[in-house]
KOLMARDREN-65452 format. One record per residue (C-alpha): residue number from 0; x, y, z. Coordinates in steps of 0.1 Angstrom, whole numbers. Each point is the difference from the previous one (the first is absolute). Layout:
// residues N
<tinu: NUM x: X y: Y z: Z>;
...
This chain:
// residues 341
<tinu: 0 x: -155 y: -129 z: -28>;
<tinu: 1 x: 12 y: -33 z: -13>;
<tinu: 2 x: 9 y: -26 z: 23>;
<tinu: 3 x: 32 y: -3 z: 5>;
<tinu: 4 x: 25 y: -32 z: 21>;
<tinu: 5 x: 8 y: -2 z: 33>;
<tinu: 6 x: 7 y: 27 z: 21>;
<tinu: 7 x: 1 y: 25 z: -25>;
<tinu: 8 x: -17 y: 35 z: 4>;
<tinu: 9 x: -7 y: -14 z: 35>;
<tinu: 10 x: 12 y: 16 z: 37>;
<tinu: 11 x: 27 y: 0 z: 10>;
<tinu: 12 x: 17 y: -10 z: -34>;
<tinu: 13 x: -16 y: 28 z: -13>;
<tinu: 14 x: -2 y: 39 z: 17>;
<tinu: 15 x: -18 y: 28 z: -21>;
<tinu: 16 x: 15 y: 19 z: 24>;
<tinu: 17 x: 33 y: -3 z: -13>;
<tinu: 18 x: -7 y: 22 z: -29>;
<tinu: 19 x: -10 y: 31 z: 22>;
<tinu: 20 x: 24 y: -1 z: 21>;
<tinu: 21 x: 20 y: 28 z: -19>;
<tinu: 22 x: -11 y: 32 z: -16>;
<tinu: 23 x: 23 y: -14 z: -29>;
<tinu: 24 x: -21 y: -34 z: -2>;
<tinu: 25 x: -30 y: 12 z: 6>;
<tinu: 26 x: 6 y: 26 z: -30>;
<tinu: 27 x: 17 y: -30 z: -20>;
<tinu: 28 x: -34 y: -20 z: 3>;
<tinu: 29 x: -33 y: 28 z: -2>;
<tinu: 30 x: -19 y: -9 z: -22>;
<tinu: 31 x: -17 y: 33 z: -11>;
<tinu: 32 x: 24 y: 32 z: 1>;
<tinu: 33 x: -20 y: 36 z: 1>;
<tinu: 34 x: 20 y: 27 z: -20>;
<tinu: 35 x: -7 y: 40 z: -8>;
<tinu: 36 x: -8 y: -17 z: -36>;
<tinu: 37 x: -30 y: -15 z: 14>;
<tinu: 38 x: -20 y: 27 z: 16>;
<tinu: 39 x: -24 y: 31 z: -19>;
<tinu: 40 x: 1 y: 29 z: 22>;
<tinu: 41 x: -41 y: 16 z: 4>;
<tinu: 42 x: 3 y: 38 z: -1>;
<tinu: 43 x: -25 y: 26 z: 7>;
<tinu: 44 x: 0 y: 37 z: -22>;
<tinu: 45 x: -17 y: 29 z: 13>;
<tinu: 46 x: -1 y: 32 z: -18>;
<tinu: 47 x: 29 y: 25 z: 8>;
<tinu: 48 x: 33 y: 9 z: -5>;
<tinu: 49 x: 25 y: -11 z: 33>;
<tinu: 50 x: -28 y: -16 z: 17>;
<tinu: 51 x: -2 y: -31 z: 20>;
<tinu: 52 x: -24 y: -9 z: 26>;
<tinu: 53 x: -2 y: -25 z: 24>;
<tinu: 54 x: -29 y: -29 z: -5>;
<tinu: 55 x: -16 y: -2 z: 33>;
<tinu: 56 x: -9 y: -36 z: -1>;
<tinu: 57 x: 27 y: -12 z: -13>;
<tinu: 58 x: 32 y: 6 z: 17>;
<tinu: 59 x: 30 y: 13 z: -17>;
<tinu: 60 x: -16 y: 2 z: -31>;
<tinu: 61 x: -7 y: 40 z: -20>;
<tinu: 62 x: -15 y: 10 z: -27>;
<tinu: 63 x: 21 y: 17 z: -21>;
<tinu: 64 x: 0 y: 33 z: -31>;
<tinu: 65 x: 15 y: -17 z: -30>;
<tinu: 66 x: 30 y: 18 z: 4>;
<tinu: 67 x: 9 y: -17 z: 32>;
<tinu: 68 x: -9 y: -30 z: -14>;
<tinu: 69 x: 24 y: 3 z: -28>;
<tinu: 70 x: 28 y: 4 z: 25>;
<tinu: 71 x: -11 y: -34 z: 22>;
<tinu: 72 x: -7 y: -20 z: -30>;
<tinu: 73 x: 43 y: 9 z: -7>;
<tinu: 74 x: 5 y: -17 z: 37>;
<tinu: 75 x: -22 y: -30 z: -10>;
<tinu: 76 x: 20 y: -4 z: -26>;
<tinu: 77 x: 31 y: -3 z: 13>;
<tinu: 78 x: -12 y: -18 z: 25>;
<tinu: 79 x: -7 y: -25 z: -27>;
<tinu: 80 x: -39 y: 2 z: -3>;
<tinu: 81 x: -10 y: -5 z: -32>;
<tinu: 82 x: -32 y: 19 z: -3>;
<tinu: 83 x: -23 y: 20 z: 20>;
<tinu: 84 x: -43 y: 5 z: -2>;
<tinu: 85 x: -13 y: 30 z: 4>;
<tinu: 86 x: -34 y: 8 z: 16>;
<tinu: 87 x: -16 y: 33 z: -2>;
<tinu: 88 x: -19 y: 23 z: 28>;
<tinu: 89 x: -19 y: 18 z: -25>;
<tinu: 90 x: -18 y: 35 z: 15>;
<tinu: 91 x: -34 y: -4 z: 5>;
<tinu: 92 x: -11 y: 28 z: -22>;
<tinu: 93 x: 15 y: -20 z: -29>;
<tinu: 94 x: -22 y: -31 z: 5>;
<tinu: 95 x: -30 y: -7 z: -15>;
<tinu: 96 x: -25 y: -25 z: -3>;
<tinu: 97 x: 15 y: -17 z: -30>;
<tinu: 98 x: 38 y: 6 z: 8>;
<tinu: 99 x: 7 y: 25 z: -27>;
<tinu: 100 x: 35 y: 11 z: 10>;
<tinu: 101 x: 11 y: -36 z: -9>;
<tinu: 102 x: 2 y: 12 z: -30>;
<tinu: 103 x: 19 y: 28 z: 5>;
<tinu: 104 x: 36 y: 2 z: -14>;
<tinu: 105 x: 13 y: 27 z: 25>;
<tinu: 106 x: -20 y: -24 z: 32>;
<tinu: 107 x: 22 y: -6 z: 30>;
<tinu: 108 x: 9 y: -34 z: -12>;
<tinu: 109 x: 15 y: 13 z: -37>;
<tinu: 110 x: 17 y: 26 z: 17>;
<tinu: 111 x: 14 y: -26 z: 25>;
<tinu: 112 x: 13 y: -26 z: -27>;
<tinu: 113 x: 21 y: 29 z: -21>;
<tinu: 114 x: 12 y: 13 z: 32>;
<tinu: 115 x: 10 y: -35 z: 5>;
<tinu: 116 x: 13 y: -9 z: -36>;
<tinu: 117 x: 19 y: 30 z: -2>;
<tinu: 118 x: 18 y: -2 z: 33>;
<tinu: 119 x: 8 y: -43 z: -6>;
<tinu: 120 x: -6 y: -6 z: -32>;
<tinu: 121 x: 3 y: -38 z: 9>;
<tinu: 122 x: -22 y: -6 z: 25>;
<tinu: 123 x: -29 y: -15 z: -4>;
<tinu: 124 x: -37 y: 17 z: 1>;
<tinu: 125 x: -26 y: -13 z: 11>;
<tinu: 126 x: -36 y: 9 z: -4>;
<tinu: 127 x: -32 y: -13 z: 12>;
<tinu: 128 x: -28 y: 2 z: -25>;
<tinu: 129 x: -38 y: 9 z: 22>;
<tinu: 130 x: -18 y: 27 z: 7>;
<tinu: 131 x: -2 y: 4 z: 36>;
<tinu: 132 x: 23 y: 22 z: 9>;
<tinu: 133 x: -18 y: 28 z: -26>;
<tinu: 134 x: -39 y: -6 z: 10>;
<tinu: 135 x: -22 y: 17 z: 22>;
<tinu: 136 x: -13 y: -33 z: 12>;
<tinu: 137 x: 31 y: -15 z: 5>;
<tinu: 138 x: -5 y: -33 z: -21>;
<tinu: 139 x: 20 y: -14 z: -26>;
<tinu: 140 x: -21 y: 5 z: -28>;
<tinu: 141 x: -29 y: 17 z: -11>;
<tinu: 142 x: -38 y: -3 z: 16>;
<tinu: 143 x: -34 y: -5 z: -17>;
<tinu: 144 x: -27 y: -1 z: 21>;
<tinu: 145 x: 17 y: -5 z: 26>;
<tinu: 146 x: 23 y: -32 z: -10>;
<tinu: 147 x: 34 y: 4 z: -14>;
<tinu: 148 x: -4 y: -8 z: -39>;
<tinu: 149 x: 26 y: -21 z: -16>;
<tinu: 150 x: 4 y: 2 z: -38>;
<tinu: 151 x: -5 y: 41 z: 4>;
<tinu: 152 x: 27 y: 2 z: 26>;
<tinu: 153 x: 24 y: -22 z: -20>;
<tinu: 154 x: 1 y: 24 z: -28>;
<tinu: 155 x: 9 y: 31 z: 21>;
<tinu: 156 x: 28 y: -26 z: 13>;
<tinu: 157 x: 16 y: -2 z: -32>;
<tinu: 158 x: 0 y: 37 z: -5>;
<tinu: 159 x: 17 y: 4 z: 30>;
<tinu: 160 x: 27 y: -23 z: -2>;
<tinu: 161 x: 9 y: 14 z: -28>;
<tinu: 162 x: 0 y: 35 z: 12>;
<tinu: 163 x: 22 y: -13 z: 27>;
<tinu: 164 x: 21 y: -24 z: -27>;
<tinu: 165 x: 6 y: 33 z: -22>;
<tinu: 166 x: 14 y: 17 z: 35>;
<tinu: 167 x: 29 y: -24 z: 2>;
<tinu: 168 x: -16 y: -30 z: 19>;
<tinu: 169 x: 16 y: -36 z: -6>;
<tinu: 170 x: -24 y: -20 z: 18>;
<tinu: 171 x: -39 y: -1 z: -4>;
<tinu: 172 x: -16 y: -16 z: 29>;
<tinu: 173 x: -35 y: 0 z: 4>;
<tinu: 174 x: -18 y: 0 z: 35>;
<tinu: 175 x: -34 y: 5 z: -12>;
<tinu: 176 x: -10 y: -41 z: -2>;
<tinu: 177 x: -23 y: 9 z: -28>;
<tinu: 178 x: -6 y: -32 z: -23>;
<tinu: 179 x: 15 y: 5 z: -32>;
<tinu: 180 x: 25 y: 25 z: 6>;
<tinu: 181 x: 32 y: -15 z: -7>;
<tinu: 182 x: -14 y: -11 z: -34>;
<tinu: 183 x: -10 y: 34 z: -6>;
<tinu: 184 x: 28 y: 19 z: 10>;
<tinu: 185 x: 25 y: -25 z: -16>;
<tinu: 186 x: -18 y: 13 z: -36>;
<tinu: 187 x: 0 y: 34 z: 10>;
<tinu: 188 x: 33 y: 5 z: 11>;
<tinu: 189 x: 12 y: -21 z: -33>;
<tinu: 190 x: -24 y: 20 z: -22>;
<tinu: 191 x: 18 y: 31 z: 14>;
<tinu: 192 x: 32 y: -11 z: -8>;
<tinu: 193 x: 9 y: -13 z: 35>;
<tinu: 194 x: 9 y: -39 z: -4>;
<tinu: 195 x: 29 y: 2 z: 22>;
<tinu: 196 x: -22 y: 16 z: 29>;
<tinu: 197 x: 2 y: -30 z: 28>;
<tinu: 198 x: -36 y: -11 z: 16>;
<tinu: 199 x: 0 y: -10 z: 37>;
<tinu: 200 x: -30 y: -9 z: 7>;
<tinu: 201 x: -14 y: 3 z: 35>;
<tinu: 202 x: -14 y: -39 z: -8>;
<tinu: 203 x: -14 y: -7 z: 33>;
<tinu: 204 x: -12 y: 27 z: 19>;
<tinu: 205 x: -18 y: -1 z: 31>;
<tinu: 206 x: -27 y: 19 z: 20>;
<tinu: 207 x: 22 y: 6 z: 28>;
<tinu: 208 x: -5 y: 19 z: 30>;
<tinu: 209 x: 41 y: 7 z: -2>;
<tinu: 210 x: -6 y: 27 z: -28>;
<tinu: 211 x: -11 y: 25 z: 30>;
<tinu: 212 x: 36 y: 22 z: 1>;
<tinu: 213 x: 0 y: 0 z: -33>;
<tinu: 214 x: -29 y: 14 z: -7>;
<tinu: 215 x: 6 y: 29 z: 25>;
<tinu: 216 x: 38 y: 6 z: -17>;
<tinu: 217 x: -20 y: 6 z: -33>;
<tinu: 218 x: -30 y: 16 z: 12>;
<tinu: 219 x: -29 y: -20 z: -13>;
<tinu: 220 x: -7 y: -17 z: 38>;
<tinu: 221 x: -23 y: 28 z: 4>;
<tinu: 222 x: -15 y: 2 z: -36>;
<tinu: 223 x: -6 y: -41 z: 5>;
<tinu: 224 x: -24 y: 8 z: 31>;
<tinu: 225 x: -16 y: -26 z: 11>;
<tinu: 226 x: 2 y: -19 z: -38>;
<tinu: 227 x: 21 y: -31 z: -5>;
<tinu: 228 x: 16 y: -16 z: -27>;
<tinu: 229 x: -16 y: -37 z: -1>;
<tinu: 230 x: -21 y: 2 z: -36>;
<tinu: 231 x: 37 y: 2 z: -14>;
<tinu: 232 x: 31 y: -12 z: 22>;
<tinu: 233 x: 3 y: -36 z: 13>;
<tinu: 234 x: -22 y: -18 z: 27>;
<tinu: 235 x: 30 y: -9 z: 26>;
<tinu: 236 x: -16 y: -38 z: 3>;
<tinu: 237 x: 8 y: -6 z: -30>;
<tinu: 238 x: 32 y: -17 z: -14>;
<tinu: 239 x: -8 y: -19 z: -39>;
<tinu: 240 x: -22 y: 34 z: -10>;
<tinu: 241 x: 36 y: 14 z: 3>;
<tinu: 242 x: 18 y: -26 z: -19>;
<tinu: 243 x: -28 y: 5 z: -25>;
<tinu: 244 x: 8 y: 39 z: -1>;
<tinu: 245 x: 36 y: -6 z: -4>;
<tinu: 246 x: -4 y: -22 z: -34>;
<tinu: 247 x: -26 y: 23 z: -15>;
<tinu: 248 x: 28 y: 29 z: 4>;
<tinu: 249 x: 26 y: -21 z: -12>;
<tinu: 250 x: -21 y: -7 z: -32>;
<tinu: 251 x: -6 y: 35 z: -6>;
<tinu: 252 x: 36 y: 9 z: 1>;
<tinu: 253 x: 12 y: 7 z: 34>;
<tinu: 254 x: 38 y: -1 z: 1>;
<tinu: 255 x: 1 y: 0 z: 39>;
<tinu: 256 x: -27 y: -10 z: 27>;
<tinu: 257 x: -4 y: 10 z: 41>;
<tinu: 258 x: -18 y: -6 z: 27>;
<tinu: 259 x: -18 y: 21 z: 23>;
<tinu: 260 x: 6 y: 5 z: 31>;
<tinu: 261 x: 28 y: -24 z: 5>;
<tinu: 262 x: 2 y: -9 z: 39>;
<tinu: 263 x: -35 y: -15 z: 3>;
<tinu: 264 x: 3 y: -18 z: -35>;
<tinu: 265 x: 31 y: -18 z: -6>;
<tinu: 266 x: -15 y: -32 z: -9>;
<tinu: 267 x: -10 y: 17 z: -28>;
<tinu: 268 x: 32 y: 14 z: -6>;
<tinu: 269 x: 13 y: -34 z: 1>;
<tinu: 270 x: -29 y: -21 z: -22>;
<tinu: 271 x: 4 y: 36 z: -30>;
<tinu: 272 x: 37 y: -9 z: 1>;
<tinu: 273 x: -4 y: -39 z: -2>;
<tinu: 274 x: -31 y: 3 z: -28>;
<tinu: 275 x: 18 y: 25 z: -22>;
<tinu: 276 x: 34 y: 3 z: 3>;
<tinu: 277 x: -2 y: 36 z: -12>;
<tinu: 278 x: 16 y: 26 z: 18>;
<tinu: 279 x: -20 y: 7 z: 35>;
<tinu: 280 x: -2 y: 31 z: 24>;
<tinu: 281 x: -12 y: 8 z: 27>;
<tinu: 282 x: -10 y: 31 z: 18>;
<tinu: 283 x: 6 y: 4 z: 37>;
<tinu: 284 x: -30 y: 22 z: 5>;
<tinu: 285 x: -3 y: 31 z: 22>;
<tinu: 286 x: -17 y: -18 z: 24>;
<tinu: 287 x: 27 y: -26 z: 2>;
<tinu: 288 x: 29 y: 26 z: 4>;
<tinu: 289 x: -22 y: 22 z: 22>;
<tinu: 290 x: -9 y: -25 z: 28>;
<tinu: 291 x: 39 y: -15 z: -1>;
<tinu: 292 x: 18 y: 40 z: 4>;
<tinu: 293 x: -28 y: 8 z: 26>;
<tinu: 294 x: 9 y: -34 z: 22>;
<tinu: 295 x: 35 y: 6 z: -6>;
<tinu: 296 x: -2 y: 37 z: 13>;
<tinu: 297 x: -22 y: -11 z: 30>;
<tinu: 298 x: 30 y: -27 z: 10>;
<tinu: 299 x: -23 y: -28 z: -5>;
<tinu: 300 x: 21 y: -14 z: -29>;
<tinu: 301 x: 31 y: 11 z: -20>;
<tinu: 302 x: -10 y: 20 z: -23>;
<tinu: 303 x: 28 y: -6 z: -22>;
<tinu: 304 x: 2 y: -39 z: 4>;
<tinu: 305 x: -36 y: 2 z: -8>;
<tinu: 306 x: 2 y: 15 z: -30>;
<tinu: 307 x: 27 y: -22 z: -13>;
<tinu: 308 x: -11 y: -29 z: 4>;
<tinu: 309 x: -35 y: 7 z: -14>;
<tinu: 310 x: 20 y: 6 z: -31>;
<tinu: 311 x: 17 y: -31 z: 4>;
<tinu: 312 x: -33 y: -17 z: 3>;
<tinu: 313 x: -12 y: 10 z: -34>;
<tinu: 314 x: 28 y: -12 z: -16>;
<tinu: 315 x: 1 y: -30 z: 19>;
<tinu: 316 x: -39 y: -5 z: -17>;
<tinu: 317 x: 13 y: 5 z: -33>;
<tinu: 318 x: -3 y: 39 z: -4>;
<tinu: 319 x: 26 y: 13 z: -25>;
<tinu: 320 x: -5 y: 33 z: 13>;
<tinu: 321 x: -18 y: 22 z: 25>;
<tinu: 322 x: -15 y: 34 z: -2>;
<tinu: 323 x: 6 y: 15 z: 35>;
<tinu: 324 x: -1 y: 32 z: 16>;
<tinu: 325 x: 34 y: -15 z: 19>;
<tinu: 326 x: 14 y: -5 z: -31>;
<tinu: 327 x: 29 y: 32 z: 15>;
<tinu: 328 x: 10 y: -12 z: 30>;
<tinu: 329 x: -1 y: -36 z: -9>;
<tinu: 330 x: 27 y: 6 z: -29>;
<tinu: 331 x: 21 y: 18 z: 26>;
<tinu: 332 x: -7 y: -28 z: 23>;
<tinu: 333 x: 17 y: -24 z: -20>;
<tinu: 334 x: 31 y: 19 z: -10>;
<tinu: 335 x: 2 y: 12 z: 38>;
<tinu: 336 x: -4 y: 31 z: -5>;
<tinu: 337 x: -20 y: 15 z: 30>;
<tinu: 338 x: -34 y: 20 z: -6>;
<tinu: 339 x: -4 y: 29 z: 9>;
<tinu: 340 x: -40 y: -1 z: 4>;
């Protein structure tokens, strides 16, 4: 701050608490303003038809058929969510060790996206682009002798975001943290005549222990055993390796970069933002959510409060937008409309 005569900017000349005094100043001066524009809602699909199922570790949160999802993804809407991501609980007879049904046009995540299209044809889709969720072993990409190869697995990548492009998806947005992939989906998607596809690239993504509800929602905590994801997503010490992933995306073509988780990591939120100036998100992992609903039911916090200001925080780091399971009852939150779960 410059330095500035007198008394200036000095008590008692000077009171920040002047400006809070009313909700109307307080509102006049904020300097970051979350709206239903800013936030991605996460979905799960499950197969079905009228189906939705509570996710035990992660309160008020279902998995849905496609159908249903259709019919929430109208309420997001007009709520004023722009888009939605959509996760799939593939059966476990349909996974195998090198994730075929990725590549399946009629998978639960195709049939979710043209439920979707057809039912809003504006919103937004979002799809996230690794294999996890369709192999036996529960890891992103495919294994050779016991590591998870990355040139092999990036080719199956492309296939599938395509599969999932020709479905209706708007968004690709690869997980996977394979090196190269952006490059090599960028081409693929263009060679297919996809140039307008957009690529969010989970940038900086970290081997977090605050995957755990996630991985039950979509089944693969059990396929993962005992394995762990370290060969491939980020060391949590580090801070520049992620800077360093962020410009190598960027350079092969990513339109959008996150951050993941977003809690534990939002200096890096803030240094992506400040380095780049390309659009940022952030994903409020299940983890995050999980542990903030849970305290909130036990009394220990408000739940509510909690969650909001979370979302606050991110955009407060420099997030332009947040994937979040709370994505619902935040919009309804800030039009005051009261939730019913």
């Amino acid at each position: 701050m410059a330095n500035l005569p007198g008394t200036f900017g000095r008590y008692p000349t000077t009171r920040l608490r002047r400006n809070r005094r009313y909700g109307w100043s307080r509102r006049l001066v904020a300097e970051n303003v979350l709206t239903p524009a800013d936030l991605i809602w996460t979905v799960f699909v499950r197969p079905g038809k009228g189906e939705a199922e509570p996710v035990s570790s992660m309160p008020g949160v279902e998995r849905v058929s496609a159908d249903v999802l259709a019919e929430r993804a109208r309420e997001a809407f007009d709520l004023g969510i722009p888009a939605l991501a959509v996760f799939p609980q593939t059966p476990p007879e349909l996974k195998t060790p090198d994730g075929d049904e990725a590549l399946n046009p009629g998978n639960l995540v195709c049939e979710a996206v043209r439920a979707v299209k057809n039912a809003v044809p504006d919103m937004g889709v979002v799809c996230d682009v690794a294999l996890d969720p369709y192999t036996s072993h529960g890891q992103d990409g495919l294994v050779r002798d016991n590591y998870v190869v990355n040139d092999e697995t990036v080719e199956i990548l492309c296939r599938q975001a395509i599969n999932q492009v020709e479905a209706g998806c708007d968004v690709i947005a690869p997980s996977d943290m394979m090196d190269g992939r952006i490059g090599a989906l960028r081409q693929a998607l263009d060679a297919a005549g996809h140039e307008e596809t957009l690529l969010l690239s989970y940038a900086a993504k970290f081997a977090s222990v605050f995957y755990g509800p996630f991985r039950d929602a979509v089944g693969s905590a059990t396929s993962l055993g005992q394995g762990d994801k370290r060969t491939y997503q980020m060391d949590p010490a580090n801070s520049d390796e992620a800077l360093r992933e962020v410009a190598l995306d960027i350079e092969e073509g990513a339109d959008m970069v996150m951050i993941k988780p977003g809690m534990p990591y939002l200096d890096i939120v803030r240094r992506v933002k400040e380095s780049f100036s390309l659009p940022t998100y952030v994903y409020q992992v299940s983890g995050e959510y999980a542990m903030l609903m849970a305290a909130g039911e036990r009394g220990w916090l408000d739940g509510e409060g909690a969650i909001m200001e979370s979302l606050l925080g991110f955009k407060r780091a420099g997030a332009d937008g947040i994937l979040t399971y709370a994505a619902i009852r935040a919009a309804k939150t800030l039009k005051g409309i009261a939730s019913d779960s």
